[in-house]
C-alpha positions as CSV (number, residue, x, y, z in Angstrom):
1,X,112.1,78.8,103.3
2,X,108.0,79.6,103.5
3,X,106.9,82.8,104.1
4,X,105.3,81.2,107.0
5,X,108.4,80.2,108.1
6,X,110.5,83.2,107.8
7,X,112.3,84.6,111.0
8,X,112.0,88.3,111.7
9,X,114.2,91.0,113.6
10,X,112.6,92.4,117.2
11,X,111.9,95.6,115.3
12,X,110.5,94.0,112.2
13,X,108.3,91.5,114.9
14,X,107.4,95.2,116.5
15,X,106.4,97.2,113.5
16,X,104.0,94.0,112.3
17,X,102.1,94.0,115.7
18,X,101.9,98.0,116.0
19,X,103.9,98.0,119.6
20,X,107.2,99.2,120.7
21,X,109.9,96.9,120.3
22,X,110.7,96.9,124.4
23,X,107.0,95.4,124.9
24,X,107.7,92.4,122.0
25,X,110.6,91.7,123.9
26,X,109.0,91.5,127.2
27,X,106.0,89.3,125.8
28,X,109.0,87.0,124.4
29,X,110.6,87.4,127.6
30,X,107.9,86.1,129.6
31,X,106.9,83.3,127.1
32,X,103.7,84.8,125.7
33,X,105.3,85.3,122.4
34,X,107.9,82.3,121.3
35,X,111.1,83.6,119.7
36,X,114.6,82.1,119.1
37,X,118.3,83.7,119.5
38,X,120.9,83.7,117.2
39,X,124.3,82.6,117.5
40,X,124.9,87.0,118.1
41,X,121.8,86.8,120.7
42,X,119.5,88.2,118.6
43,X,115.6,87.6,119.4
44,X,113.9,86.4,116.0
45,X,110.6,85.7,115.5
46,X,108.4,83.6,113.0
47,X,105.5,84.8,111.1
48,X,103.3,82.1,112.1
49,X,103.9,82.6,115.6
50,X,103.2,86.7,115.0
51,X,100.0,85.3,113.6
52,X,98.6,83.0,116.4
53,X,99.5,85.7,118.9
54,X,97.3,88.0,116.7
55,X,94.6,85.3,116.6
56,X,94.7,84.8,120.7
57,X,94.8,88.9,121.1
58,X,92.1,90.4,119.1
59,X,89.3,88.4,119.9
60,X,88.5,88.5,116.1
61,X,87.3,85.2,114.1
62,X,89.3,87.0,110.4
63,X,91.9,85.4,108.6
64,X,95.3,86.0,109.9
65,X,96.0,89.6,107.6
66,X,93.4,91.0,109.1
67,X,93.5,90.4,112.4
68,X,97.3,90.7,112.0
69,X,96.1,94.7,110.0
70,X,93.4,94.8,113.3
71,X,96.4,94.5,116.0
72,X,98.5,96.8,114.1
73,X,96.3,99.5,114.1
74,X,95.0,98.9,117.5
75,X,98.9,99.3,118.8
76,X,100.0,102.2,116.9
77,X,97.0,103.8,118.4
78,X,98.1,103.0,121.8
79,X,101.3,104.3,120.9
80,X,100.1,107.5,119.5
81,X,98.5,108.0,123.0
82,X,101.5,106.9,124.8
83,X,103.7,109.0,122.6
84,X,101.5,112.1,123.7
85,X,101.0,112.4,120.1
86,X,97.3,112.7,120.4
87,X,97.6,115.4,122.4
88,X,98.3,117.3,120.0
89,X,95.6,117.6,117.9
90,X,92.6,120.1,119.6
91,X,89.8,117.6,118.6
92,X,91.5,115.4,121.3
93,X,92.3,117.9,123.8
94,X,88.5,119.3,124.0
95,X,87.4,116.0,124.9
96,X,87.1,114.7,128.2
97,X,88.8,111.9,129.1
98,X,85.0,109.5,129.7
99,X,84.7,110.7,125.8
100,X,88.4,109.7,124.6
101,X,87.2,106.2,126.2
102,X,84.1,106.1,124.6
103,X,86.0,106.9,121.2
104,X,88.3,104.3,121.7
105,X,85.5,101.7,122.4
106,X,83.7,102.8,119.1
107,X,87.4,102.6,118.0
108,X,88.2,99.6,118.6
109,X,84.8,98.3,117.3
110,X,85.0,100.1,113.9
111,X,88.8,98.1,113.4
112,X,86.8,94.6,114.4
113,X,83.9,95.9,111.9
114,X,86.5,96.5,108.8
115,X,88.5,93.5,109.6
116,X,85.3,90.9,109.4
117,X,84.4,93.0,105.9
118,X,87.9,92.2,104.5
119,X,87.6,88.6,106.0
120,X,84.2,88.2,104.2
121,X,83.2,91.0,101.7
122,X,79.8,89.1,101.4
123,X,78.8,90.8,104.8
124,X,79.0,94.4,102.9
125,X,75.7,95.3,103.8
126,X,75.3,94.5,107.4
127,X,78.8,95.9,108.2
128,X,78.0,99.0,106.3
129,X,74.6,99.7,108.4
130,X,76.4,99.1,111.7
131,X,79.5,101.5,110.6
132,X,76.8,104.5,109.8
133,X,75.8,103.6,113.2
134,X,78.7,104.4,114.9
135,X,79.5,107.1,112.3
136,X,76.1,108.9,114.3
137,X,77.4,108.0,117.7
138,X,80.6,109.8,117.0
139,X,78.6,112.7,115.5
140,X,76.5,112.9,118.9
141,X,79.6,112.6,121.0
142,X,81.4,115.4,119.1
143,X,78.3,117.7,119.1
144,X,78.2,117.3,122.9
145,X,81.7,117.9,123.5
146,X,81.2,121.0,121.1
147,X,83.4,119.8,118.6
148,X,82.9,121.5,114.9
149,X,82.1,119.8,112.3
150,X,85.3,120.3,110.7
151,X,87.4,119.1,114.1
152,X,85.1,115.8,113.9
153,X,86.5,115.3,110.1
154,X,90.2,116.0,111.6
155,X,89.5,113.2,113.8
156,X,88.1,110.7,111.5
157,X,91.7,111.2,108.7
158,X,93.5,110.6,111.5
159,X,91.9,107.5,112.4
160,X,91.7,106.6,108.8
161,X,95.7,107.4,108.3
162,X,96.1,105.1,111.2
163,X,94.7,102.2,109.3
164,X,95.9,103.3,105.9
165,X,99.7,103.1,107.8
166,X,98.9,99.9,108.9
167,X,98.3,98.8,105.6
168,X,101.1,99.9,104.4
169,X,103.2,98.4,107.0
170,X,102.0,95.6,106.8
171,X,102.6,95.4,103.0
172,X,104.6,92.5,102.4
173,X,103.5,90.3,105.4
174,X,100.0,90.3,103.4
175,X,101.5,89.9,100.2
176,X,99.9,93.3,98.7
177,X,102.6,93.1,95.6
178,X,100.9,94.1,92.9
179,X,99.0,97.5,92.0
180,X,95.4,95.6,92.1
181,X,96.5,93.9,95.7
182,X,96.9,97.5,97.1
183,X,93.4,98.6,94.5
184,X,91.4,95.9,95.7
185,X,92.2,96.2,99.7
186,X,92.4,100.1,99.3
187,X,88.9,99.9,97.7
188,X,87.5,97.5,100.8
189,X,89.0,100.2,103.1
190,X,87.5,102.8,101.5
191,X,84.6,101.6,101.5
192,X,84.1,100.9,105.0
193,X,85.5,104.4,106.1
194,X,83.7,106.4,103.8
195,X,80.2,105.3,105.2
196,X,81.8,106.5,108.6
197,X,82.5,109.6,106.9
198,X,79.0,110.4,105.3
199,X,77.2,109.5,108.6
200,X,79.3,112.0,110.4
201,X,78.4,114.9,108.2
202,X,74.2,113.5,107.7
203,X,74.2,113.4,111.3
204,X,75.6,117.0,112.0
205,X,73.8,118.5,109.0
């Protein structure tokens, strides 16, 4: 059997796409997201469907792995907010909630920004000037919310352990099976995040 073809578990399905496994099985439910029963009743799922849903959801033009790593992220984030996990970190609480939605637009943005570099490295550049752009907004926003320097680094690792665990769960479905896969993705990450990171601390200095 192709990878492509491989069935997966409700909770396998539901760690790829970053979601609880209750909302996979009320997409399949309704008939946004195929799936097929087993003999036991089991829900399964195909990898090929998991990555047309992720092609029709993020409104990105990547490959499948990362808009599949781009939906990922973007749900366990939902689910860290849902889970009242956010809440407990003091950078989030000082905010106001117009400034948690403005830093989940520039969010949501920086995820589209990192998934078009790992579709197409060749873009390094531009992608890198409009990620030290949004490094500064954050910067502003924190500064107005009165957030130290130090809470505005808190922030940015937890958004970057976000999309580190994404990339780890999502491990096998993007074949990352060898030490260079992980080197060469990890690198591209890195990249990406750590112009985020030095615009941050320019703009506050």
């Amino acid at each position: 059997m192709s990878q492509e073809n491989e069935w997966l578990s409700l909770g396998e399905a539901a760690d790829i796409l970053g979601v609880h496994p209750s909302t996979v099985r009320h997409w399949a439910d309704s008939g946004d997201l195929p799936s097929q029963r087993t003999p036991g009743g089991h829900r399964r799922f195909r990898r090929a469907d998991l990555q047309q849903w992720a092609l029709t959801r993020s409104g990105s033009n990547a490959p499948a792995e990362a808009r599949l790593m781009l939906q990922n992220a973007l749900g366990r984030a939902r689910l860290e907010i849902g889970e009242g996990r956010l809440r407990e970190q003091s950078w989030y609480r000082a905010m106001n909630e117009d400034s948690r939605r403005t830093h989940r637009v520039l969010g949501r943005r920086l995820l589209e920004l990192l998934a078009g570099y790992l579709a197409d490295p060749e873009r390094s550049a531009d992608i890198r000037a409009e990620v030290r752009a949004i490094g500064k907004e954050y910067a502003d926003l924190s500064h107005r919310e009165g957030l130290s320097l130090t809470d505005t680094v808190r922030a940015f690792l937890f958004f970057r352990d976000l999309v580190n665990d994404s990339m780890i769960q999502l491990a096998e479905f993007l074949s990352l099976r060898t030490p260079l896969d992980w080197g060469d993705r990890l690198r591209q990450v890195n990249l990406i995040t750590d112009e985020l990171l030095l615009s941050l601390i320019e703009t506050y200095e």
